[in-house]
Backbone and ligand atoms as CSV (ligand in chain L), in Angstrom:
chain,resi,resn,atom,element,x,y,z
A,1,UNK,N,N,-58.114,76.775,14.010
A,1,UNK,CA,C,-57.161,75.810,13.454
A,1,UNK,C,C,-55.755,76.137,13.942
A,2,UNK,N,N,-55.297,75.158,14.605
A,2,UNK,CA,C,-53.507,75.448,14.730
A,2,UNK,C,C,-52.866,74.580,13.648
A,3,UNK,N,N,-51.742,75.531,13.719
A,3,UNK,CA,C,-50.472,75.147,12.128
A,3,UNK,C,C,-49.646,74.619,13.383
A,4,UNK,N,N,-48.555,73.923,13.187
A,4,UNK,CA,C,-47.160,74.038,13.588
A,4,UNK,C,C,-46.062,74.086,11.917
A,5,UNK,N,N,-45.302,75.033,12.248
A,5,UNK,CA,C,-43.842,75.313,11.024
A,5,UNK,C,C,-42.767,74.560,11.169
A,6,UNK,N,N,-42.572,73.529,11.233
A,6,UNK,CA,C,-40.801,72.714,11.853
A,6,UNK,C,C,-40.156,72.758,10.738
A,7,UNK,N,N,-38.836,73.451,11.031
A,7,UNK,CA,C,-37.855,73.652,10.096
A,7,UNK,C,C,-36.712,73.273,10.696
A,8,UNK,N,N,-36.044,72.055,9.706
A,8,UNK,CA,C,-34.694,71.511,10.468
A,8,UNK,C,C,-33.267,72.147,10.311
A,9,UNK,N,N,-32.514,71.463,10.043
A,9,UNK,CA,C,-30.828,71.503,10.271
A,9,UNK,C,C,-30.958,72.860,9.031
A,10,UNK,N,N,-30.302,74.248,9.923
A,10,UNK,CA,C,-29.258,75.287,9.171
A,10,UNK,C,C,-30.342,76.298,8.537
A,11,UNK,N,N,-31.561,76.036,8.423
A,11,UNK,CA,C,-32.494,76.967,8.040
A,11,UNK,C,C,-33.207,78.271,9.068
A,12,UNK,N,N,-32.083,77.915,10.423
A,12,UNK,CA,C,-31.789,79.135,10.874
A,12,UNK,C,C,-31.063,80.362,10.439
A,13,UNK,N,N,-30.359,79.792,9.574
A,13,UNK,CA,C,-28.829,80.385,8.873
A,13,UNK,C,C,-29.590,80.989,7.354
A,14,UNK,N,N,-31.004,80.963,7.209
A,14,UNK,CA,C,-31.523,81.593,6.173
A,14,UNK,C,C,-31.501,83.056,5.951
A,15,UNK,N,N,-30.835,83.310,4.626
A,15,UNK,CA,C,-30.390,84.845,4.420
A,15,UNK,C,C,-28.849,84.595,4.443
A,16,UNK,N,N,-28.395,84.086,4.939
A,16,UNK,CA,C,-26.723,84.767,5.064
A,16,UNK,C,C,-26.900,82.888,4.293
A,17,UNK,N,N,-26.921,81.763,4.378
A,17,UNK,CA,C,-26.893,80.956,4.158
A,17,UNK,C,C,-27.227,80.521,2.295
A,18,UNK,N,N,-25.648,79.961,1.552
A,18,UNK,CA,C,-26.145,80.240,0.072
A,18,UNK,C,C,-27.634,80.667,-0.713
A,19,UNK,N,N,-26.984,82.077,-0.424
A,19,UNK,CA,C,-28.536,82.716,-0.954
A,19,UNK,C,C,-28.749,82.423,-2.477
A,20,UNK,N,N,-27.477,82.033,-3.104
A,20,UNK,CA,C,-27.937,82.375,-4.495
A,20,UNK,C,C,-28.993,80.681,-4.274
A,21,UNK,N,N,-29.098,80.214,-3.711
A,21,UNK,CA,C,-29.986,78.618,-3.880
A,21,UNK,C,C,-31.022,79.124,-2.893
A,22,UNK,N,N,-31.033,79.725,-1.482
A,22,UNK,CA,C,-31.894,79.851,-0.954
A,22,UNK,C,C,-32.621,81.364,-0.671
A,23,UNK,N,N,-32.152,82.304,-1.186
A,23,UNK,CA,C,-32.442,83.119,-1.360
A,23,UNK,C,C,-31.933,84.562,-0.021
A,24,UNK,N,N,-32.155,85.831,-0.068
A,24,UNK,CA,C,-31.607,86.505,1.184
A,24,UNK,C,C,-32.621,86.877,2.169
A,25,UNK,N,N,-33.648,86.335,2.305
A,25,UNK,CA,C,-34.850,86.452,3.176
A,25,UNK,C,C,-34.190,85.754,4.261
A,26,UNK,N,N,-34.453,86.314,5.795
A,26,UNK,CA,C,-34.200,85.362,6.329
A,26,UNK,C,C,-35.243,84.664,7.202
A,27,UNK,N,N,-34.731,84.038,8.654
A,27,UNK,CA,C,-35.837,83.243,9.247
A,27,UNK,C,C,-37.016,83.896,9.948
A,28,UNK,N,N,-36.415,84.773,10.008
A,28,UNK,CA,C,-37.211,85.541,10.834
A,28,UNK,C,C,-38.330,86.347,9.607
A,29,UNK,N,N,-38.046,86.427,8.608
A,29,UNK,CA,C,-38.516,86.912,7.695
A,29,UNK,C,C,-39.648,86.119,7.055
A,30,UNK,N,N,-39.303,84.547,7.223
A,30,UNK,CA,C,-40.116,83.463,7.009
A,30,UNK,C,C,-41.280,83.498,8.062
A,31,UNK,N,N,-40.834,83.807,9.218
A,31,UNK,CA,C,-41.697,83.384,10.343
A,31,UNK,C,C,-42.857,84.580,10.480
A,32,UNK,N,N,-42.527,86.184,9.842
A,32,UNK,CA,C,-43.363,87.307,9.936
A,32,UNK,C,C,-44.047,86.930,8.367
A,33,UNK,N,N,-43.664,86.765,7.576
A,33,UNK,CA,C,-44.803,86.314,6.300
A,33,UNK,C,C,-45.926,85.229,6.498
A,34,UNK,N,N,-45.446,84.062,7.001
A,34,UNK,CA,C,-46.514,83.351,7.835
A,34,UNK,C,C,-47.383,83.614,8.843
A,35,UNK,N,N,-46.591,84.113,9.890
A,35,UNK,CA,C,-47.544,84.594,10.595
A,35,UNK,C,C,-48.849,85.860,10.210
A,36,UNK,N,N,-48.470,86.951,9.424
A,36,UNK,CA,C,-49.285,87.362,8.443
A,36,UNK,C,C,-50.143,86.711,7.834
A,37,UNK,N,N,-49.862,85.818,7.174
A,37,UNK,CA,C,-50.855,85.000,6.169
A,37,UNK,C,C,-51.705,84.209,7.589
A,38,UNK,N,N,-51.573,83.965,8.653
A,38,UNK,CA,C,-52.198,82.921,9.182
A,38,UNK,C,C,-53.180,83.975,10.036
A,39,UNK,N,N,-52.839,85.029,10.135
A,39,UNK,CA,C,-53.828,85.988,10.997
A,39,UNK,C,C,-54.943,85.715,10.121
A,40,UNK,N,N,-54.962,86.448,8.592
A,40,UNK,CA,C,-55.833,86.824,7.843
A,40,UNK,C,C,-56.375,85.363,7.553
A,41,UNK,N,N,-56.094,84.539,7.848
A,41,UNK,CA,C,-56.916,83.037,7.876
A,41,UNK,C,C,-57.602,82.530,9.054
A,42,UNK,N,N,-57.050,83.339,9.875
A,42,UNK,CA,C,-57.612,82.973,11.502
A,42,UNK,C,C,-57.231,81.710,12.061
A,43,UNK,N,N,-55.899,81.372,11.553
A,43,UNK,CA,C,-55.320,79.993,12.138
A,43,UNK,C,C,-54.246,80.745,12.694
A,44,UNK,N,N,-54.169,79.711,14.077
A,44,UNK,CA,C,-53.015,80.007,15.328
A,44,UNK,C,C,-51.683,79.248,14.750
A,45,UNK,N,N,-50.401,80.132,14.564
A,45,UNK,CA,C,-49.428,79.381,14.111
A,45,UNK,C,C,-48.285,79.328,15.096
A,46,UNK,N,N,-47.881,78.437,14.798
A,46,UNK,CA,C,-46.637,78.149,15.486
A,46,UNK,C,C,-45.452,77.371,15.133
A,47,UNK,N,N,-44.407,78.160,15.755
A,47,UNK,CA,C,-42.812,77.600,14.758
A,47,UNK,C,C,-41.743,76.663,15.865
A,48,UNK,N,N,-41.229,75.974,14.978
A,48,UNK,CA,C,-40.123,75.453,15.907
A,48,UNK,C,C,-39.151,74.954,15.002
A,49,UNK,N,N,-37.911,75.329,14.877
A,49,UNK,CA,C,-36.895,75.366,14.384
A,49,UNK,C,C,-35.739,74.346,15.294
A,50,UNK,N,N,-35.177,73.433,14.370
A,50,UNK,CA,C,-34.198,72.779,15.693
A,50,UNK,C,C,-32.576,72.398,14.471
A,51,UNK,N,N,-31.491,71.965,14.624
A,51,UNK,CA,C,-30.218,71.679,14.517
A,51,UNK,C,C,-30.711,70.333,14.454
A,52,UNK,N,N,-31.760,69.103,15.486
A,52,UNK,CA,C,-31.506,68.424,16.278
A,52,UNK,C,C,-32.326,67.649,15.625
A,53,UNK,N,N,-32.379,66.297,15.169
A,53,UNK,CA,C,-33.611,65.463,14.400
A,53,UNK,C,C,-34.579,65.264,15.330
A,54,UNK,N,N,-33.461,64.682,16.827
A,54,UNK,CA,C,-34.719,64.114,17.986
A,54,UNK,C,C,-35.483,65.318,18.641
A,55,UNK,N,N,-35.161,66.149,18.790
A,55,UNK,CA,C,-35.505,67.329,18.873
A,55,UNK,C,C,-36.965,67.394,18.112
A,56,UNK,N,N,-36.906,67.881,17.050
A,56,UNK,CA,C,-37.889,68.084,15.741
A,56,UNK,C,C,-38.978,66.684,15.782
A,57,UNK,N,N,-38.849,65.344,15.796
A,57,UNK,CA,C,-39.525,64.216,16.965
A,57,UNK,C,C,-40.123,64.516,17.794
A,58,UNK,N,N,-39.750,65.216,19.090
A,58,UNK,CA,C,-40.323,65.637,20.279
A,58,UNK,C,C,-41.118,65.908,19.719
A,59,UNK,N,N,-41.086,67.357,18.880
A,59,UNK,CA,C,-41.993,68.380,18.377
A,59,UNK,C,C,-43.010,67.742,17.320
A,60,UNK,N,N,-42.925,66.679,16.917
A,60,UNK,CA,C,-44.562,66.442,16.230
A,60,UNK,C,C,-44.870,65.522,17.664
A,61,UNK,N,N,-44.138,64.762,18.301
A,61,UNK,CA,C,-45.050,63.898,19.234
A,61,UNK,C,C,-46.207,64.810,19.609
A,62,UNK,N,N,-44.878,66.024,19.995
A,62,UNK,CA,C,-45.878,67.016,21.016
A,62,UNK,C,C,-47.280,67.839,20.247
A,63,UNK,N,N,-47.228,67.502,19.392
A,63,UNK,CA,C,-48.410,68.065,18.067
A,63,UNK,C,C,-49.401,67.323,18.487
A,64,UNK,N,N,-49.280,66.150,18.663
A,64,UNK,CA,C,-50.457,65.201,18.583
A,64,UNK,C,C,-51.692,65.517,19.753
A,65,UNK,N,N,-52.772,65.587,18.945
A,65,UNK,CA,C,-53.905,65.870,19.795
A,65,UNK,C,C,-54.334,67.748,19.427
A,66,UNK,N,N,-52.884,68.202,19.394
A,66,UNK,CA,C,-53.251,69.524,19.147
A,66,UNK,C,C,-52.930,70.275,18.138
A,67,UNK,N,N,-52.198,69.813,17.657
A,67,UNK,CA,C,-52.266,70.875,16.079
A,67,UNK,C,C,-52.958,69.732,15.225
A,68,UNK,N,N,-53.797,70.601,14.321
A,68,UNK,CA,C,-54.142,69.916,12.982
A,68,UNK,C,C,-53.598,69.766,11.565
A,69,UNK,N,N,-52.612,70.669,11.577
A,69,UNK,CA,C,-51.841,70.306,10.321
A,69,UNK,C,C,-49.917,70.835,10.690
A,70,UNK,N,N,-49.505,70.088,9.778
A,70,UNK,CA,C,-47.389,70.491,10.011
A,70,UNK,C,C,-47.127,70.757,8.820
A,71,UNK,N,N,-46.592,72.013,8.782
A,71,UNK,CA,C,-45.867,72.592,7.620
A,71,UNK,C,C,-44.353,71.969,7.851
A,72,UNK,N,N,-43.685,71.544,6.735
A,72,UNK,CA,C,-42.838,70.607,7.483
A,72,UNK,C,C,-41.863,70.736,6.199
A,73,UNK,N,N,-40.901,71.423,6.652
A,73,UNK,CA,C,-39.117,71.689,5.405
A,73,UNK,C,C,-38.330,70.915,6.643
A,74,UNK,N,N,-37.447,69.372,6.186
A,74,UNK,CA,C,-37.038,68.858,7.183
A,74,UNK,C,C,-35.604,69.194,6.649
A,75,UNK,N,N,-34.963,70.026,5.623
A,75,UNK,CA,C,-33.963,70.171,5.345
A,75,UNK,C,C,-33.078,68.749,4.841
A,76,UNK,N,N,-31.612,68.609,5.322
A,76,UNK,CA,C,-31.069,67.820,5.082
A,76,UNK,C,C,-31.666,66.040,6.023
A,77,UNK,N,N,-32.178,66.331,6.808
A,77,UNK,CA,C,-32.805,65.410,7.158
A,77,UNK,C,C,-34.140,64.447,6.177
A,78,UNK,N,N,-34.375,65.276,5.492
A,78,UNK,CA,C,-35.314,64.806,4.491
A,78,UNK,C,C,-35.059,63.460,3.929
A,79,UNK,N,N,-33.131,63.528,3.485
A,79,UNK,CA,C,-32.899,62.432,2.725
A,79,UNK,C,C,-32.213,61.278,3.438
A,80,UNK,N,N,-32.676,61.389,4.450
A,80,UNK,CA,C,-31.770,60.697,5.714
A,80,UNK,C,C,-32.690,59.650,6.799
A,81,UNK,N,N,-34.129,60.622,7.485
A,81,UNK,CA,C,-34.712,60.263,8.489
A,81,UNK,C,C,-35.742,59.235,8.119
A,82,UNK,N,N,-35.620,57.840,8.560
A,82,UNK,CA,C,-36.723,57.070,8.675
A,82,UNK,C,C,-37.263,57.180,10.216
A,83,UNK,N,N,-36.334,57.850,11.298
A,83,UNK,CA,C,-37.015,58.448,12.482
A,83,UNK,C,C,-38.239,59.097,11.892
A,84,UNK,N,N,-37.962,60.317,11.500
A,84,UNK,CA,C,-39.043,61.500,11.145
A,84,UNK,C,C,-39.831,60.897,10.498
A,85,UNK,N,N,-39.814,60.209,9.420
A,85,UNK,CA,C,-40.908,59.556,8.851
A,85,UNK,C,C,-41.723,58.765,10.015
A,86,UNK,N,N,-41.159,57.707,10.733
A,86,UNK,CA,C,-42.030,56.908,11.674
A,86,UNK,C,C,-43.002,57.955,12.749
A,87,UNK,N,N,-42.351,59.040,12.944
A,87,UNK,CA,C,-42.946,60.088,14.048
A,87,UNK,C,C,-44.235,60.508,13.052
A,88,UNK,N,N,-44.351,61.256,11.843
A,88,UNK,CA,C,-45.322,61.825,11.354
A,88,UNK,C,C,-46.179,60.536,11.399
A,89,UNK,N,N,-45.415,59.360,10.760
A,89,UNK,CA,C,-46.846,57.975,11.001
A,89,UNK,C,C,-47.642,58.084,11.767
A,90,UNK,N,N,-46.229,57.860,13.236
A,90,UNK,CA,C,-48.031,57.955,14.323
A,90,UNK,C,C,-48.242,58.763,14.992
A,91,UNK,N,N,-48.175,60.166,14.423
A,91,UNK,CA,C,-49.255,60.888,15.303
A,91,UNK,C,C,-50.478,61.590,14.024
A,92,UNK,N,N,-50.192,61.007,12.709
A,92,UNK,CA,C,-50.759,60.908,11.291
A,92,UNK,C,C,-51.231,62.487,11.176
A,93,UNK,N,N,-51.044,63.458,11.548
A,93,UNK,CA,C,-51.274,64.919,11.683
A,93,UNK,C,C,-51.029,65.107,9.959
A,94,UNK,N,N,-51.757,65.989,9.347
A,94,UNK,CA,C,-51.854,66.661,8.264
A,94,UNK,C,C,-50.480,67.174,7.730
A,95,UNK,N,N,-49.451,66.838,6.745
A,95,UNK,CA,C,-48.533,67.167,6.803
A,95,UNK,C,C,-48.025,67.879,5.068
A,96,UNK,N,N,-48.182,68.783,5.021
A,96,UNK,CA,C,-47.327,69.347,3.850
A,96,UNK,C,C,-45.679,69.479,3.688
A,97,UNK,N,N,-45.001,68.668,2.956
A,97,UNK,CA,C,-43.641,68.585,2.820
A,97,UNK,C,C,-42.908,69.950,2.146
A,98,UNK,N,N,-42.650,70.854,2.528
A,98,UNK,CA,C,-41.648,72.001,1.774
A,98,UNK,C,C,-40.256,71.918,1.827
A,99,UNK,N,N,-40.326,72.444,0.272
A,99,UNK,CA,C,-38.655,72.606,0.061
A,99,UNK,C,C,-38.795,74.070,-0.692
A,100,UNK,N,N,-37.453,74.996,-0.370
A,100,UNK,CA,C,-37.281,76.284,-1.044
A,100,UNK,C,C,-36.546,76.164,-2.468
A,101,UNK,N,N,-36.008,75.437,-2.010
A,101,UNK,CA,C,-35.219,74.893,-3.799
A,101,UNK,C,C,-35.765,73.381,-3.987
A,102,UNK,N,N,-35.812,73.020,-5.217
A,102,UNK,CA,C,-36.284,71.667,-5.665
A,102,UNK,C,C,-35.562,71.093,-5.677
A,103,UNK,N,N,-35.292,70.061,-4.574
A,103,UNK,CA,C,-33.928,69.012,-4.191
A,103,UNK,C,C,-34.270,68.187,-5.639
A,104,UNK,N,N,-35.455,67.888,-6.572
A,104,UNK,CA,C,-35.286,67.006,-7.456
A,104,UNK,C,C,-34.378,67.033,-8.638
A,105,UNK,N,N,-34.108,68.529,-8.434
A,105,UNK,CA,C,-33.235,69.489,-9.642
A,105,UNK,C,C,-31.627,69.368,-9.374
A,106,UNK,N,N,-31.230,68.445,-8.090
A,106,UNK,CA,C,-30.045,68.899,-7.723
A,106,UNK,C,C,-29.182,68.033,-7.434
A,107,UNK,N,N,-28.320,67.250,-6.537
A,107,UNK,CA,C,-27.414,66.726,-6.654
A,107,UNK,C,C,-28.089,65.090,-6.065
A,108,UNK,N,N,-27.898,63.678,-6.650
A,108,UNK,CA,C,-28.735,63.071,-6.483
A,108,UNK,C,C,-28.702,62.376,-5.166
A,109,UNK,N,N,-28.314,62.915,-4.176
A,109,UNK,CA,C,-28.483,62.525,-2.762
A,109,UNK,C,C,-29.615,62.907,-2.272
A,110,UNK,N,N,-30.091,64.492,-2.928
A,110,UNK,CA,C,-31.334,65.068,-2.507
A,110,UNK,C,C,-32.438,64.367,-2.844
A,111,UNK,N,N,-32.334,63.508,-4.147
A,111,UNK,CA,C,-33.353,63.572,-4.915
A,111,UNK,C,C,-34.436,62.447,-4.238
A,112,UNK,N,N,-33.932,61.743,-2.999
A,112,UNK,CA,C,-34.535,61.303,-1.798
A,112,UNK,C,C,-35.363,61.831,-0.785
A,113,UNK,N,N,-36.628,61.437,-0.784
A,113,UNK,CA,C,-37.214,62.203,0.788
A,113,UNK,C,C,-38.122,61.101,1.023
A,114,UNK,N,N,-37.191,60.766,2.640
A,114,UNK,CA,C,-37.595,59.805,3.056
A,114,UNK,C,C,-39.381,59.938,3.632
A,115,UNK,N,N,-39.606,61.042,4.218
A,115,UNK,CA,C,-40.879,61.748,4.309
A,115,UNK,C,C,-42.185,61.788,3.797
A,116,UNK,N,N,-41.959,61.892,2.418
A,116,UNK,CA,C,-42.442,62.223,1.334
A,116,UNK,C,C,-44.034,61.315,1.769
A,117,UNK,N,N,-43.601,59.869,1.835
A,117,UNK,CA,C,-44.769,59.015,1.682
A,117,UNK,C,C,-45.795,59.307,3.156
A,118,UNK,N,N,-45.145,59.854,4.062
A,118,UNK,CA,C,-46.413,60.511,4.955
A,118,UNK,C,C,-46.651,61.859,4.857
A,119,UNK,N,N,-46.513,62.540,3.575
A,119,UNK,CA,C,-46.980,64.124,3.364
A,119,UNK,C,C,-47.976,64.045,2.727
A,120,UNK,N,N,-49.087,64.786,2.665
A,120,UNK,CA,C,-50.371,65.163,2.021
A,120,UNK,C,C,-49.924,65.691,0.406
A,121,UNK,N,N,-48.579,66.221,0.624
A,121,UNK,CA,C,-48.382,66.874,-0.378
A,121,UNK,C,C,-46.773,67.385,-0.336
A,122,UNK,N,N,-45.817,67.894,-1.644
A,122,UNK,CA,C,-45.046,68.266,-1.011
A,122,UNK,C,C,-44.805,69.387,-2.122
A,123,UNK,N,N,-44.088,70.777,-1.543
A,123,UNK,CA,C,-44.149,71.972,-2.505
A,123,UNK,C,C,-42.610,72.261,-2.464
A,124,UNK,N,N,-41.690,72.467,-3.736
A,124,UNK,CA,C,-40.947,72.498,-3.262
A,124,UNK,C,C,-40.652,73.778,-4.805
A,125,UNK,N,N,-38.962,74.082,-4.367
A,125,UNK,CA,C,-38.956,75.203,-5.788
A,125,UNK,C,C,-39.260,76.256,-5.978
A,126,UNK,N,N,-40.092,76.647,-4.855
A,126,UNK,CA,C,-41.039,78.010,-5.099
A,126,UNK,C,C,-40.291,78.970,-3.808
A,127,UNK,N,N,-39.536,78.936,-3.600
A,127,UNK,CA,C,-39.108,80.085,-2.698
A,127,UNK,C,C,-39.995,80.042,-1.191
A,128,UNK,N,N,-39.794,80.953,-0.462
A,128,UNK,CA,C,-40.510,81.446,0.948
A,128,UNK,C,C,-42.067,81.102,0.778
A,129,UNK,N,N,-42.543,81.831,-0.358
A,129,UNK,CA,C,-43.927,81.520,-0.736
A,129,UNK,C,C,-44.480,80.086,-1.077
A,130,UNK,N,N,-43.410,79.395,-1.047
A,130,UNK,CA,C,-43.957,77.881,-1.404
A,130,UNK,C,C,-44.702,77.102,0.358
A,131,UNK,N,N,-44.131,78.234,1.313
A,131,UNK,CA,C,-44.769,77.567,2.650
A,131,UNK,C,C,-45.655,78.137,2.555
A,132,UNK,N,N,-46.307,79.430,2.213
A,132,UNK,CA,C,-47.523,80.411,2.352
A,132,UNK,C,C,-48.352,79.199,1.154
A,133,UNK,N,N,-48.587,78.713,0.212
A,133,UNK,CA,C,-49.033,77.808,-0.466
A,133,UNK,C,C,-49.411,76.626,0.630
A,134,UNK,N,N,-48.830,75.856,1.379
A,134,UNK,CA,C,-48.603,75.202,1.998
A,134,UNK,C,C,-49.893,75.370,3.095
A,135,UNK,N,N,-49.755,76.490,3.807
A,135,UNK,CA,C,-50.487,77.057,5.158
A,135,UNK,C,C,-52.063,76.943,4.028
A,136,UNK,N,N,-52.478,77.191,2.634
A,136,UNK,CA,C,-53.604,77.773,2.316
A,136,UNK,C,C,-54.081,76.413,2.440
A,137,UNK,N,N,-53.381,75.305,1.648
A,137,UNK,CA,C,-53.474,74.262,1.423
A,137,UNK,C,C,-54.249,73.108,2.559
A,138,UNK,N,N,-53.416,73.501,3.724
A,138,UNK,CA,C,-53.375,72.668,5.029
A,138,UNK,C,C,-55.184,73.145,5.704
A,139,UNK,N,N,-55.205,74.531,5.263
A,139,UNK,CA,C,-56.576,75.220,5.464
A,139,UNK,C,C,-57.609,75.152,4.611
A,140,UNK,N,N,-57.733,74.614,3.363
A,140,UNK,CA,C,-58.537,74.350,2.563
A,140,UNK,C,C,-59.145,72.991,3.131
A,141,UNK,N,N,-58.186,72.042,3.103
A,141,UNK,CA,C,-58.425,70.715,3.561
A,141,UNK,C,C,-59.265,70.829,4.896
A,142,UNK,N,N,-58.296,71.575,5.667
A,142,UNK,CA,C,-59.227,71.552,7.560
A,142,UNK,C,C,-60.729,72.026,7.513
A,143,UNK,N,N,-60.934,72.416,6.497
A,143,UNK,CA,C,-62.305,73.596,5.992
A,143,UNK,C,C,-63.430,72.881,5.066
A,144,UNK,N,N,-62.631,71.587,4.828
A,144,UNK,CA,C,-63.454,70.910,3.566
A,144,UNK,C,C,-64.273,69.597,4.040
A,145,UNK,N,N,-63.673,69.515,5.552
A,145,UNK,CA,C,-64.171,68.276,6.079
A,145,UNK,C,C,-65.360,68.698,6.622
L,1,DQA,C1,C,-33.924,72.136,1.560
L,1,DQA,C2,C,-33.266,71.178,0.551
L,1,DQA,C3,C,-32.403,70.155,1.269
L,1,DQA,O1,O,-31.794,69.284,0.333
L,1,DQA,C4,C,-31.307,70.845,2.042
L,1,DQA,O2,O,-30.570,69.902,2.778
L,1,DQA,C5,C,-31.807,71.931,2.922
L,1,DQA,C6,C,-32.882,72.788,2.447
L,1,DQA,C7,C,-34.701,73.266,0.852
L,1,DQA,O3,O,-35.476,73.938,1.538
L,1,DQA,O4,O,-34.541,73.493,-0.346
L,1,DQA,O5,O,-31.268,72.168,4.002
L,1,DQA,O6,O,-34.842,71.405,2.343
């Protein structure tokens, strides 16, 4: 089974980036806990991090055919992209929506995700571990068919 991880705008900047909301783990810290969890599952993972919406686009086009599921924190783009939404449409890839803090809890611009309606699911609130939830999730499903 391949994962892909796409994480958008500033969640490079995780750890030094308001930790008291996102905590002091950083990306790289995200990317060695996953990758951990995905050994011991025997799924091939893979990350791509971008600033760039069209960018993060490319990157599910380029999914299609070959990954089976997208772990997918689109950040501030969440409440913004009907691009990103149309991209997950058609390449319809397995998609879990993450958030580290619960945008529903917070200022009501967040409380939008344009996304949402092409995610399988979306986990949000739970810290770093809410993507490790995410990866079990995406693997239960790939396992059940
Ligand atoms: C976020 C929540 C978004 O509202 C925000 O723009 C982010 C991070 C989260 O992980 O909690 O950049 O997606």
């Amino acid at each position: 089974m391949n994962i892909l991880v796409l994480n958008g705008p500033n969640l490079n900047l995780l750890g030094m980036r308001e930790p008291e909301i996102y905590g002091s783990a950083t990306y790289a810290d995200l990317q060695a806990l996953l990758q951990k969890e995905a050994h011991k599952l025997d799924i091939a993972i893979e990350f791509f991090q971008s600033n760039h919406e069209g960018a993060l686009i490319d990157a599910i086009q380029a999914a299609y055919g070959r990954i089976h599921g997208i772990i997918f924190n689109p950040a501030a783009y969440t409440h913004t992209s009907i691009a990103l939404l149309d991209a997950l449409k058609a390449v319809g890839i397995p998609t879990v929506e993450v958030h580290i803090s619960d945008p529903d809890q917070r200022e009501p611009f967040r409380q939008v995700s344009y996304l949402r309606p092409a995610c399988i699911a979306t986990i949000k609130g739970k810290g770093l571990p809410g993507y490790v939830e995410a990866l079990h999730l995406l693997h239960e499903r790939y396992h059940q068919k």
